[in-house]
RONUMAR-389540 format. One line per 5 residues: number of its first residue (from 1); their letters; for each residue x negated, y negated, z negated of C-alpha. Coordinates in steps of 0.25 Angstrom, whole numbers, plus 2048, in hexadecimal, padded with zeros to 3 digits. Last residue first. Layout:
BEGIN
NUM> a> X:Y:Z | ...
This chain:
BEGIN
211> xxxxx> 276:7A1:F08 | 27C:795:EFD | 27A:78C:F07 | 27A:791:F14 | 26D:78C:F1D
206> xxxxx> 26B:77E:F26 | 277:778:F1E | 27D:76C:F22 | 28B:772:F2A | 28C:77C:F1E
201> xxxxx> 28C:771:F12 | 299:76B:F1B | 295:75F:F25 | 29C:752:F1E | 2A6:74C:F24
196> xxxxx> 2AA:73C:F22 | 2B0:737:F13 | 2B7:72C:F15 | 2B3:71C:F13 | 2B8:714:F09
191> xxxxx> 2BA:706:F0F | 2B4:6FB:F0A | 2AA:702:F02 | 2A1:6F8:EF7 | 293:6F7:EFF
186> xxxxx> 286:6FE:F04 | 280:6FD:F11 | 273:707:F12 | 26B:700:F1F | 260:709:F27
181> xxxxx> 251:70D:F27 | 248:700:F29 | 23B:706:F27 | 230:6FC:F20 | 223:6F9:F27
176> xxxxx> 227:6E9:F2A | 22D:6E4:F1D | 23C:6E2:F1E | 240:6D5:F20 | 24F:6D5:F1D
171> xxxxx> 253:6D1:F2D | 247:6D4:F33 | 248:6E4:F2E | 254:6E4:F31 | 252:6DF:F40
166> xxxxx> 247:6E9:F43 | 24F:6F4:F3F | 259:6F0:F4A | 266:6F7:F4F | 268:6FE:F41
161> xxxxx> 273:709:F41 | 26D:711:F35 | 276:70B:F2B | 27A:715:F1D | 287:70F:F18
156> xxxxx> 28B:70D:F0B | 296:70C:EFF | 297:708:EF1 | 29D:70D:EE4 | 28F:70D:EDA
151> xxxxx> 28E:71D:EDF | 290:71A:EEE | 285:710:EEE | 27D:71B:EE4 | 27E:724:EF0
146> xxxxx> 27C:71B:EFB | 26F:716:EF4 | 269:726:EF2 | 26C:727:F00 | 261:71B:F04
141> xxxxx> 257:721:EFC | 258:72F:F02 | 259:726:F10 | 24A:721:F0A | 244:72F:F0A
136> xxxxx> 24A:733:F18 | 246:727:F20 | 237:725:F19 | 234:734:F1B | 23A:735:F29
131> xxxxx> 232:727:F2F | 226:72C:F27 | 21F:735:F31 | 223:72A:F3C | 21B:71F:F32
126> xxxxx> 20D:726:F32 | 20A:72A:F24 | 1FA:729:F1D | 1F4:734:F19 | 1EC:735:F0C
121> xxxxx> 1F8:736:F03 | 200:73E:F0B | 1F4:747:F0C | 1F2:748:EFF | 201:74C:EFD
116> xxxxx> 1FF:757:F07 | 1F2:75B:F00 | 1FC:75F:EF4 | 206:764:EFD | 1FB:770:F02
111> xxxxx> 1F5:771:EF4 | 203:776:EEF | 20A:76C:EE5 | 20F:76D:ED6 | 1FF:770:ECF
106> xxxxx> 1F8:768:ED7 | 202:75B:ED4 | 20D:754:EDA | 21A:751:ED2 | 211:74D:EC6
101> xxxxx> 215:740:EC4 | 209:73B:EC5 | 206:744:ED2 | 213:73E:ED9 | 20F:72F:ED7
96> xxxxx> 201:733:EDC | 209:738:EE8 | 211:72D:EEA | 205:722:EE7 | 1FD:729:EF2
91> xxxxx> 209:72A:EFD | 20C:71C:EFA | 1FD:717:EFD | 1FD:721:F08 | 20A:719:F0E
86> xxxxx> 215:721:F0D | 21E:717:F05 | 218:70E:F11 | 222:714:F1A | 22D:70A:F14
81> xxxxx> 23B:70E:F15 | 247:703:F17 | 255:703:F14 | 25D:6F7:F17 | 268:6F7:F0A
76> xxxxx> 274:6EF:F0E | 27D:6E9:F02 | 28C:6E5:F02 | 28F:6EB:F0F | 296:6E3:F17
71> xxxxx> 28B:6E0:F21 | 288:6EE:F24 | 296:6F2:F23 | 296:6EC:F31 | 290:6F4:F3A
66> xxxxx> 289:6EB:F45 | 27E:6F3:F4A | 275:6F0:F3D | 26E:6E6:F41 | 27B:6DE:F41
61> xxxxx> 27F:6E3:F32 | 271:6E0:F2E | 274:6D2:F31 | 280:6CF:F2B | 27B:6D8:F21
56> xxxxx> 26F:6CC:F1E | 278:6C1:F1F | 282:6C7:F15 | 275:6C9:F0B | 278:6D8:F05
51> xxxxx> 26A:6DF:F0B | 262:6E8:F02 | 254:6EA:F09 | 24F:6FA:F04 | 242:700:F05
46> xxxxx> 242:711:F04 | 232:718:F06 | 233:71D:EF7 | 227:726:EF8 | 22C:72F:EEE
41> xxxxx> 223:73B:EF6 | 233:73E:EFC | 23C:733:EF9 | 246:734:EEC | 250:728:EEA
36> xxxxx> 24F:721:EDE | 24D:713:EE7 | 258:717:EEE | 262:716:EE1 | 25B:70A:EDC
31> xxxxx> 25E:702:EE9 | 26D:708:EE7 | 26C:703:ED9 | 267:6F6:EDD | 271:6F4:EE8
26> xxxxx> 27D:6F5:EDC | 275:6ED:ED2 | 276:6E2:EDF | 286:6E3:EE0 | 28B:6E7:EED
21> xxxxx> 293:6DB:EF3 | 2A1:6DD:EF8 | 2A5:6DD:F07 | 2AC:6EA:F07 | 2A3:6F5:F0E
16> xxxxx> 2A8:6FC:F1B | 29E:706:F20 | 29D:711:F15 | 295:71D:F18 | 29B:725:F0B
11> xxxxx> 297:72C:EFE | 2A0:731:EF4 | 29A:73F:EF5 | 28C:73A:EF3 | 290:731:EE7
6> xxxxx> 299:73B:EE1 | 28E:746:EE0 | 282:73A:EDC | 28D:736:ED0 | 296:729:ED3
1> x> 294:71E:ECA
């Protein structure tokens, strides 16, 4: 097993995947690997849909604008967030869970972020204030699966180019209410890709580091 260092340094988009299946203890550690994942609150909001039945690529490939490595991938992951993980009754439970464990107490928080957690739990969240919190927490999820694909020797392929959400979620009869997000494809390389250019340290940095 590559170490976390290795693993992000090893990494690659890969678009050509031989035709081998991806063994199930393999997906279950990569499932295990985004269920770990941190998520602000630990509200959790990331739902997955593993997809390795022929019939079912074949199909995701087509919803998919065509691109084939969907279809030959051994294992496609359909990410999915669920805006109930900020439901009131969520919210409550999270920040009871954070008070038993004694990350939230009189003693650690100002009075102004105190009554902004009782106001999270009193208030309940319209769905466009949580479209940034469910995408961003549950792509933290979604990263923490590449990674440990590259580590067990795999690669994949973040998929954004979707044509119809509305036909993924008929397809695998996702419950209405959950967020179609995106497709991870994971599979044994075909074709090892090259590194691409990175920006230098300078090019990211909004202030010089060391000043």
């Amino acid at each position: 097993m590559l170490t976390v260092r290795e693993a992000i340094q090893k990494r690659r988009s890969t678009r050509s995947f031989k035709p081998t299946p991806v063994p199930d203890e393999m997906i279950l550690e990569m499932l295990e690997a985004a269920r770990l994942a941190p998520s602000a609150s630990n509200n959790q909001p990331w739902r997955f849909v593993v997809v390795t039945d022929a019939e079912e690529k074949k199909a995701l490939r087509k919803i998919c604008f065509n691109q084939s490595f969907i279809e030959d991938a051994g294992v496609d992951f359909v990410f999915c967030a669920d805006p109930s993980s900020y439901s009131v009754e969520s919210r409550r439970r999270r920040i009871q869970e954070a008070v038993d464990s004694g990350l939230i107490s009189e003693g650690n928080l100002s009075d102004s972020t105190l009554q902004r957690y009782q106001e999270m739990a009193a208030n309940e969240p319209d769905l466009p204030s949580l479209l940034t919190p469910l995408t961003a927490n549950t792509y933290i999820a979604v990263e923490h699966m590449v990674l440990m694909a590259t580590g067990l020797g795999l690669g994949s392929c973040w998929v954004g180019g979707i044509s119809s959400y509305k036909d993924i979620r008929d397809m695998l009869q996702i419950p209405r209410g959950i967020l179609v997000l995106g497709v991870l494809a994971v599979g044994y390389t075909n074709i090892e890709p090259k590194a691409r250019p990175h920006h230098p340290l300078e090019k990211i940095m909004l202030r010089p580091f060391p000043a």
